[in-house]
Jmol script that loads the backbone (N, CA, C; Angstrom):
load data "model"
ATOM      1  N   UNK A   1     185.743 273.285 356.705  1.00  0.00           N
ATOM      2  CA  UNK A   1     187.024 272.956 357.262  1.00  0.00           C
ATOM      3  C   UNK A   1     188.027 272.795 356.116  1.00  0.00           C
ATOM      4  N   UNK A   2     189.216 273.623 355.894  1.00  0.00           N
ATOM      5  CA  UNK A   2     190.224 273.512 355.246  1.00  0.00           C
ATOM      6  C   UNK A   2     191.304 272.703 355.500  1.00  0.00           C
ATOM      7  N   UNK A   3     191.693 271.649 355.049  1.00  0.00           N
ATOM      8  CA  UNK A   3     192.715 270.637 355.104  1.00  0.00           C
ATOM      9  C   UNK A   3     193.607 271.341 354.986  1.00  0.00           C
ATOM     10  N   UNK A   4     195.410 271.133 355.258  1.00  0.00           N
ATOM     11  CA  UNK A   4     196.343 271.380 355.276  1.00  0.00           C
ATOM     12  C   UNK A   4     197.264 270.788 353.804  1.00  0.00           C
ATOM     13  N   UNK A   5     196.757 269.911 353.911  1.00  0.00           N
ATOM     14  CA  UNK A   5     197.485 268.939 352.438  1.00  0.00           C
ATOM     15  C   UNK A   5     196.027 268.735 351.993  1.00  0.00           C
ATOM     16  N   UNK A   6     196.637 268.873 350.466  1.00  0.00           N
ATOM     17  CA  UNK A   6     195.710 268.577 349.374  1.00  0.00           C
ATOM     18  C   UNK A   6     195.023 267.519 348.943  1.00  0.00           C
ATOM     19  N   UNK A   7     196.531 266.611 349.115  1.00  0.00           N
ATOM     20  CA  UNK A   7     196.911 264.953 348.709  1.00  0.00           C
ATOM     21  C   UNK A   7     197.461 264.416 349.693  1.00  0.00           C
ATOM     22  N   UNK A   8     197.074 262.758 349.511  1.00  0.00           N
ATOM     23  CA  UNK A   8     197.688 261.963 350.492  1.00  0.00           C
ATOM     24  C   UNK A   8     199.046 262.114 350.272  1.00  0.00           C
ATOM     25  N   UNK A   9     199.304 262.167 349.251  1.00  0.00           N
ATOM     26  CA  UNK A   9     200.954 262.011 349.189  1.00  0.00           C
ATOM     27  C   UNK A   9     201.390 263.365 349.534  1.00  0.00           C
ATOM     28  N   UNK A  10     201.105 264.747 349.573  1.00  0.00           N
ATOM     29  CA  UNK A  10     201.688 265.760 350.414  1.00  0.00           C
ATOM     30  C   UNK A  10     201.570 265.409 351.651  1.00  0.00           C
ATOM     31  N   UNK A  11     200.641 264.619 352.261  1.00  0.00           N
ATOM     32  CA  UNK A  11     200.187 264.471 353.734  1.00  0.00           C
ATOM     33  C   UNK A  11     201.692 263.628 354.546  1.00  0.00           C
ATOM     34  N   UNK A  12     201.981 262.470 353.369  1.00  0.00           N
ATOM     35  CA  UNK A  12     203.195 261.884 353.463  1.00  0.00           C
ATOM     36  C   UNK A  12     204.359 262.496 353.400  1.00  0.00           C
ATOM     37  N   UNK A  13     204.575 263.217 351.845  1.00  0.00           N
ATOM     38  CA  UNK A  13     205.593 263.981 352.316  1.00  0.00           C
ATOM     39  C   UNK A  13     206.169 265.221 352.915  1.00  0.00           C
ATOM     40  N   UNK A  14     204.966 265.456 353.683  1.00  0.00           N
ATOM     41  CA  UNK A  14     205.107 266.751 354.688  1.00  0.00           C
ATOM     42  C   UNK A  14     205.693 267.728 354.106  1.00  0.00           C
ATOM     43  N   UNK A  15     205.721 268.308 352.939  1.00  0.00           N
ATOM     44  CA  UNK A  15     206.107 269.764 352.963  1.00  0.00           C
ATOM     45  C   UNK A  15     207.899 269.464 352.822  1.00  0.00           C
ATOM     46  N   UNK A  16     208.559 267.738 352.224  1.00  0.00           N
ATOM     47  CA  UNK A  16     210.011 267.631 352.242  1.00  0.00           C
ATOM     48  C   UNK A  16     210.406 267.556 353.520  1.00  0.00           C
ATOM     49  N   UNK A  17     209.600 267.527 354.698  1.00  0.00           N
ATOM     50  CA  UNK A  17     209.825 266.891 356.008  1.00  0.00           C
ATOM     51  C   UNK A  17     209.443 265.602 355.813  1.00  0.00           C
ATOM     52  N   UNK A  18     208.478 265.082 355.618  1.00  0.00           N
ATOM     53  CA  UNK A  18     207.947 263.667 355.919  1.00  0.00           C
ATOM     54  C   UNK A  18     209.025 262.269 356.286  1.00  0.00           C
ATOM     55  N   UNK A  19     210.340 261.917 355.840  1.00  0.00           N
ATOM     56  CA  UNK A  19     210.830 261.435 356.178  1.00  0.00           C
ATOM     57  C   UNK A  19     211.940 261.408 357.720  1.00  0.00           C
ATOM     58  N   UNK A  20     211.778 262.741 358.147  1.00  0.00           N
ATOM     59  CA  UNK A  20     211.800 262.720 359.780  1.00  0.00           C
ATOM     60  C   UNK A  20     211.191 262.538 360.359  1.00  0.00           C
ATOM     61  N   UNK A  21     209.758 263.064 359.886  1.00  0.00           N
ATOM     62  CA  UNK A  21     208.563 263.092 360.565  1.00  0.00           C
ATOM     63  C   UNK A  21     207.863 261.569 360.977  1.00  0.00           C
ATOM     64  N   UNK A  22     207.784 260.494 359.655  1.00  0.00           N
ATOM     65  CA  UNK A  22     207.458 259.595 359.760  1.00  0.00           C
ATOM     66  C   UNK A  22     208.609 258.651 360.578  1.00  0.00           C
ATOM     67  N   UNK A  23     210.256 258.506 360.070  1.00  0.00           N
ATOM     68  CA  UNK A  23     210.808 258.384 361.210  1.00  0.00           C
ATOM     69  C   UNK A  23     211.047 258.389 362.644  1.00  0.00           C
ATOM     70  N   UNK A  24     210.481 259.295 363.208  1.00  0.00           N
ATOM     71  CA  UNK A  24     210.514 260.068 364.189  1.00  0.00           C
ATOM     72  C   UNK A  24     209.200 259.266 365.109  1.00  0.00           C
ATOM     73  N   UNK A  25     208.075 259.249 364.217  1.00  0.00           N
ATOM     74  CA  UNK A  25     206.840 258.359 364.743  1.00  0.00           C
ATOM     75  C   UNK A  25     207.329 256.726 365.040  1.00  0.00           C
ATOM     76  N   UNK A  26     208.068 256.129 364.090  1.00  0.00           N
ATOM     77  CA  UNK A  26     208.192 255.164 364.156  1.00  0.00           C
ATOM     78  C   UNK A  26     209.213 254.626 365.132  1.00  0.00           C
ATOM     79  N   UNK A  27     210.032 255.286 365.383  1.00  0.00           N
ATOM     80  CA  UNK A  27     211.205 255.005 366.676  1.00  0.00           C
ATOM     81  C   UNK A  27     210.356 254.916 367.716  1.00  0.00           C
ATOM     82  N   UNK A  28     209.423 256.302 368.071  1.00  0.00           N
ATOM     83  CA  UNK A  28     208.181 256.031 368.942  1.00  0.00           C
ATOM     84  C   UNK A  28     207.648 255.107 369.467  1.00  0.00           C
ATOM     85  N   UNK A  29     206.861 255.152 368.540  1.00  0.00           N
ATOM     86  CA  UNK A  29     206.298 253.624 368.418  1.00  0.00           C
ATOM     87  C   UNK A  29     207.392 252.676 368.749  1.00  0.00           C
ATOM     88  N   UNK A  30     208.144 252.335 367.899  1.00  0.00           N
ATOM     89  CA  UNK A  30     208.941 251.386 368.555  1.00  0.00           C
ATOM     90  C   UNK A  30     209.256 251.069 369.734  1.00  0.00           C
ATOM     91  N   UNK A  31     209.658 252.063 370.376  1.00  0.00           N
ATOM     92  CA  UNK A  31     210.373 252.361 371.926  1.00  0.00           C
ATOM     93  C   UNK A  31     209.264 251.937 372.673  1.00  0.00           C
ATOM     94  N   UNK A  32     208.200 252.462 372.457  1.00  0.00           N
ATOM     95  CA  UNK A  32     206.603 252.657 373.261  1.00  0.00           C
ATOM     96  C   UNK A  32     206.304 250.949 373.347  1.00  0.00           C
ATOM     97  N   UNK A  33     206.380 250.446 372.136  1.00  0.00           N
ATOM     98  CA  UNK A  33     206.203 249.027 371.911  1.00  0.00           C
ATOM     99  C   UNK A  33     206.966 248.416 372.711  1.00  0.00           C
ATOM    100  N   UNK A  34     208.214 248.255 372.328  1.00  0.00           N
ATOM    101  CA  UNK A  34     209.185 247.766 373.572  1.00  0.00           C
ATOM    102  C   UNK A  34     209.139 247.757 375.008  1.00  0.00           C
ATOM    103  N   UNK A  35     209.108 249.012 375.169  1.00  0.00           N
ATOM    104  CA  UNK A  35     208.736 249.151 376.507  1.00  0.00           C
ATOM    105  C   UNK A  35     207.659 248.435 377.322  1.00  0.00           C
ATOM    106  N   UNK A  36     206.374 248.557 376.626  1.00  0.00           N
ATOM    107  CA  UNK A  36     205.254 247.725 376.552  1.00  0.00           C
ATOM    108  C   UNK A  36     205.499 246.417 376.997  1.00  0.00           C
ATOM    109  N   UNK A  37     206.290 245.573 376.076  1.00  0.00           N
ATOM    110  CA  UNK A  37     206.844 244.190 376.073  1.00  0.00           C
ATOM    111  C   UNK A  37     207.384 243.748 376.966  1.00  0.00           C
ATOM    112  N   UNK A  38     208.999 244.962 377.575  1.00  0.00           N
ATOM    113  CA  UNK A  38     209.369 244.544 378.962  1.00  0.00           C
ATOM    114  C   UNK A  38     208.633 244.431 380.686  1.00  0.00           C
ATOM    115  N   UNK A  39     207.316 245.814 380.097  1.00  0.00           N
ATOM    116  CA  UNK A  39     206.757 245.842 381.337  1.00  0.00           C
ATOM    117  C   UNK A  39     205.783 244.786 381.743  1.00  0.00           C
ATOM    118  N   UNK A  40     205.794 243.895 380.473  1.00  0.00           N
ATOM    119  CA  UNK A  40     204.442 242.745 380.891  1.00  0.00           C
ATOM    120  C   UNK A  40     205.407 241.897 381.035  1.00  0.00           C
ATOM    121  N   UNK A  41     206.271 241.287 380.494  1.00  0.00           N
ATOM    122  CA  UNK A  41     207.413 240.240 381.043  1.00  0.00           C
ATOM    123  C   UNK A  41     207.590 240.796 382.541  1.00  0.00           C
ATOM    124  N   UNK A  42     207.938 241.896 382.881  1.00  0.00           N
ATOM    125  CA  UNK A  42     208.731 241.796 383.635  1.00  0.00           C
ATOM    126  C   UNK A  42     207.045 241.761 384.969  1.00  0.00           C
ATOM    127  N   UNK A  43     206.448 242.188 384.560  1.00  0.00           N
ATOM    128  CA  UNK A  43     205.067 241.545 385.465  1.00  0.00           C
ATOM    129  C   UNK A  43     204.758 240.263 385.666  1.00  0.00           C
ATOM    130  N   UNK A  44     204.822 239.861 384.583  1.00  0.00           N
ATOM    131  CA  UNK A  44     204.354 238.291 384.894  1.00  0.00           C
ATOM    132  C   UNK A  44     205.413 238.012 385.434  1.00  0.00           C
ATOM    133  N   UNK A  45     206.826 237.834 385.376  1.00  0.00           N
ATOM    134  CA  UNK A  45     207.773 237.621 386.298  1.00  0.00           C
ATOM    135  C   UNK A  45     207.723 237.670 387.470  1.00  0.00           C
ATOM    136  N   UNK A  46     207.771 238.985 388.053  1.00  0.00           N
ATOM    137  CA  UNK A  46     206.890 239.144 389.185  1.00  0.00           C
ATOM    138  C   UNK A  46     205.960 238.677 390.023  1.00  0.00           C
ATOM    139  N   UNK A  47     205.059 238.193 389.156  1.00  0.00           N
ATOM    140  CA  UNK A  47     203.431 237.264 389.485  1.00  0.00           C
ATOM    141  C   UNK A  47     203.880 235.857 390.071  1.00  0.00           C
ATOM    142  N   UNK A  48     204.882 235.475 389.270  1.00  0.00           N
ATOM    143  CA  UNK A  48     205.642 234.094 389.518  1.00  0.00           C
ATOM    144  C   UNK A  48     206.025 234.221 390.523  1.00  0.00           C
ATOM    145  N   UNK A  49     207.137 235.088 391.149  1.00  0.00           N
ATOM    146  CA  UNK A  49     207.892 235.069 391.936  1.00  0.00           C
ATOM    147  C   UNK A  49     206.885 235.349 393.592  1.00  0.00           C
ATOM    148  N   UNK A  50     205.912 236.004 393.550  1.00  0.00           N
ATOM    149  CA  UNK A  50     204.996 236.422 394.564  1.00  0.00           C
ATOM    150  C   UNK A  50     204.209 235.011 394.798  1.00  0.00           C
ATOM    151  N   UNK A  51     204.130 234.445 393.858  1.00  0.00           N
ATOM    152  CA  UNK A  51     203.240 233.075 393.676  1.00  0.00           C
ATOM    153  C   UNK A  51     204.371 232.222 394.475  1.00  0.00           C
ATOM    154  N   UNK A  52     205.511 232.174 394.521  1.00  0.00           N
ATOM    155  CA  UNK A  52     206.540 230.995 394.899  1.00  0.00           C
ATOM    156  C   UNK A  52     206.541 231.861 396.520  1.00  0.00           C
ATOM    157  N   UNK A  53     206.660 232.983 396.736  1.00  0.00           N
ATOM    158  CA  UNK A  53     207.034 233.274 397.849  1.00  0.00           C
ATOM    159  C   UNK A  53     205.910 232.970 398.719  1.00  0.00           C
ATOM    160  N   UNK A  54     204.391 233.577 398.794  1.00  0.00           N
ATOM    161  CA  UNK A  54     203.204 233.060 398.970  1.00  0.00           C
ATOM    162  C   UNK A  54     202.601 231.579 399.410  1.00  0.00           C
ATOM    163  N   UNK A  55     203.889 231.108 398.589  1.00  0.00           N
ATOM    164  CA  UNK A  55     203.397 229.093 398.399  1.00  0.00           C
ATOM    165  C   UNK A  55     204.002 228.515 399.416  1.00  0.00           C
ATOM    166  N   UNK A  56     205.787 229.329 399.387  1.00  0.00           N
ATOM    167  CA  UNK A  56     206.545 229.115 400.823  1.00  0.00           C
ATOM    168  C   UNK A  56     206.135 229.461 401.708  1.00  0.00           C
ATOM    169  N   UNK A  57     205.226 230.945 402.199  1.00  0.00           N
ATOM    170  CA  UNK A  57     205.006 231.680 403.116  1.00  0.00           C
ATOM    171  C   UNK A  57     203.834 230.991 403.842  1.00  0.00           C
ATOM    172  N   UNK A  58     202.951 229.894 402.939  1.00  0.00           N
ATOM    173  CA  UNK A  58     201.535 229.195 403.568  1.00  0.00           C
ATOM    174  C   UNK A  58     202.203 228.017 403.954  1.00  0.00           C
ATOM    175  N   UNK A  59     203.285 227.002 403.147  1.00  0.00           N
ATOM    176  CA  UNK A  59     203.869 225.939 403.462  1.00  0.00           C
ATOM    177  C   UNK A  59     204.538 226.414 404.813  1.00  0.00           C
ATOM    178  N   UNK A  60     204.872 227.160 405.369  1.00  0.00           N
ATOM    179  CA  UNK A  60     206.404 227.520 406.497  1.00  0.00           C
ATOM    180  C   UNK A  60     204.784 227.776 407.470  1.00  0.00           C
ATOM    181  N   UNK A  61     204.130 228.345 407.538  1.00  0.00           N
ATOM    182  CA  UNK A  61     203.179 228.260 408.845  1.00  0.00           C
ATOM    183  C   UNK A  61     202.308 227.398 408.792  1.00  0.00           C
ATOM    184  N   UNK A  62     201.663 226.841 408.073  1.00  0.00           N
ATOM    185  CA  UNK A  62     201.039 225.580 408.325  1.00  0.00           C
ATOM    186  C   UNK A  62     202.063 224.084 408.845  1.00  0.00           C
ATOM    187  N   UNK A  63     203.464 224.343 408.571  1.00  0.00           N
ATOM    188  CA  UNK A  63     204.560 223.430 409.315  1.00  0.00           C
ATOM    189  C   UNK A  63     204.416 224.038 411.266  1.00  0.00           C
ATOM    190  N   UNK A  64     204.312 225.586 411.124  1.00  0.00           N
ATOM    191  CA  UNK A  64     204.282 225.912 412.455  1.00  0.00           C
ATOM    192  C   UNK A  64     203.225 225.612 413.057  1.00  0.00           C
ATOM    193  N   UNK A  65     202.288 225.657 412.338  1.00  0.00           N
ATOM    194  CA  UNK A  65     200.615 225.268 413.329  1.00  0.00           C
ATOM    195  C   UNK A  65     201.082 224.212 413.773  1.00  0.00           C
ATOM    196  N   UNK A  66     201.654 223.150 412.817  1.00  0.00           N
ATOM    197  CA  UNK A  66     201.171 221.841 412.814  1.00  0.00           C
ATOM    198  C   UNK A  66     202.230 221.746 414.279  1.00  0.00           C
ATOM    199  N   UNK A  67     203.345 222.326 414.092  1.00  0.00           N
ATOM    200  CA  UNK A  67     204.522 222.090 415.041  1.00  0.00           C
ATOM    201  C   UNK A  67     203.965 222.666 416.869  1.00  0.00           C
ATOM    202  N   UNK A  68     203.108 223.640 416.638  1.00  0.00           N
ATOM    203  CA  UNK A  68     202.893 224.353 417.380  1.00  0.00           C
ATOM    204  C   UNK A  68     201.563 223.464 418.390  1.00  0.00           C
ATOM    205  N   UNK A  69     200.771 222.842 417.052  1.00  0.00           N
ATOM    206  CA  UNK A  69     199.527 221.510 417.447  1.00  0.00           C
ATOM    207  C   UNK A  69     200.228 220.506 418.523  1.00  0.00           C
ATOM    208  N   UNK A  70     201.216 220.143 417.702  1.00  0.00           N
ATOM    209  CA  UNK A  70     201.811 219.092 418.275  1.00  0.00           C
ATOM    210  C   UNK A  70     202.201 219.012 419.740  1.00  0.00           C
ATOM    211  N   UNK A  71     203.160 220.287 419.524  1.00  0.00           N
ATOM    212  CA  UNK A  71     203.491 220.656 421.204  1.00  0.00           C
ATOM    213  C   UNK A  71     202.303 220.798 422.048  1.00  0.00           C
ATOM    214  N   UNK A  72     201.200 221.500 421.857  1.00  0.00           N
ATOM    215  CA  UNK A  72     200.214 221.923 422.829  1.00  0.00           C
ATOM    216  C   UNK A  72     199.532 220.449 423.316  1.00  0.00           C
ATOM    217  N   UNK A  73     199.576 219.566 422.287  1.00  0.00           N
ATOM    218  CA  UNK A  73     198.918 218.314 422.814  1.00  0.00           C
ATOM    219  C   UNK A  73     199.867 217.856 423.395  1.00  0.00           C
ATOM    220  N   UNK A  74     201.137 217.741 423.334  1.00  0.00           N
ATOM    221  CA  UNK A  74     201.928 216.700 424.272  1.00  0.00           C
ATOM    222  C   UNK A  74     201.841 217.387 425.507  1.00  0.00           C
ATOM    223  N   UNK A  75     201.844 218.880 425.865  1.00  0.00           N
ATOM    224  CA  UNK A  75     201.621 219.409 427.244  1.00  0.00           C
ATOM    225  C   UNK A  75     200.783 219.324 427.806  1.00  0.00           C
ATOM    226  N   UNK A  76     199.740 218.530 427.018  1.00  0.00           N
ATOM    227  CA  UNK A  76     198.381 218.204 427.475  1.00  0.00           C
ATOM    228  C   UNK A  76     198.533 216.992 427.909  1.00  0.00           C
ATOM    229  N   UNK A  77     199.207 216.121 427.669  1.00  0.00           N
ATOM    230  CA  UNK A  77     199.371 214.596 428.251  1.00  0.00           C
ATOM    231  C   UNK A  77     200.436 214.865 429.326  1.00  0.00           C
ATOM    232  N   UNK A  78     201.203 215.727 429.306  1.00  0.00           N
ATOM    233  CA  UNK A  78     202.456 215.896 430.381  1.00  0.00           C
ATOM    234  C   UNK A  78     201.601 215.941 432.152  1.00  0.00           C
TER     235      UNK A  78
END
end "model"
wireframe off; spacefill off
backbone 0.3
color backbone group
């Protein structure tokens, strides 16, 4: 197998490209990273917010059972 570059440091400087090249990776990366970052914030955010709605959504019908208990027994004494 024949390598392309000789030396690490041709490998780096690409042939007098290398500083786009490595640029070019690193915005990448960057962006990729970032992106990364917002999509787990903005998940766990999410997680929270499903967790609060969930918490209301069991609190608001267990008020109705209870409301709903209540009535069926008083029509039972009526």
């Amino acid at each position: 197998m024949t390598l392309y570059f000789q030396t690490f440091q041709d490998f780096i400087d690409m042939g007098g490209h290398g500083f786009f090249v490595w640029t070019s990776y690193a915005f990448c990366f960057v962006g990729l990273l970032g992106y990364f970052i917002y999509s787990n914030n903005l998940s766990q955010s999410n997680k929270k917010e499903l967790v609060k709605f969930y918490r209301k959504l069991t609190d608001r019908e267990q008020r109705l059972a209870k409301h709903n208990h209540t009535n069926d027994s008083s029509e039972v004494n009526e």
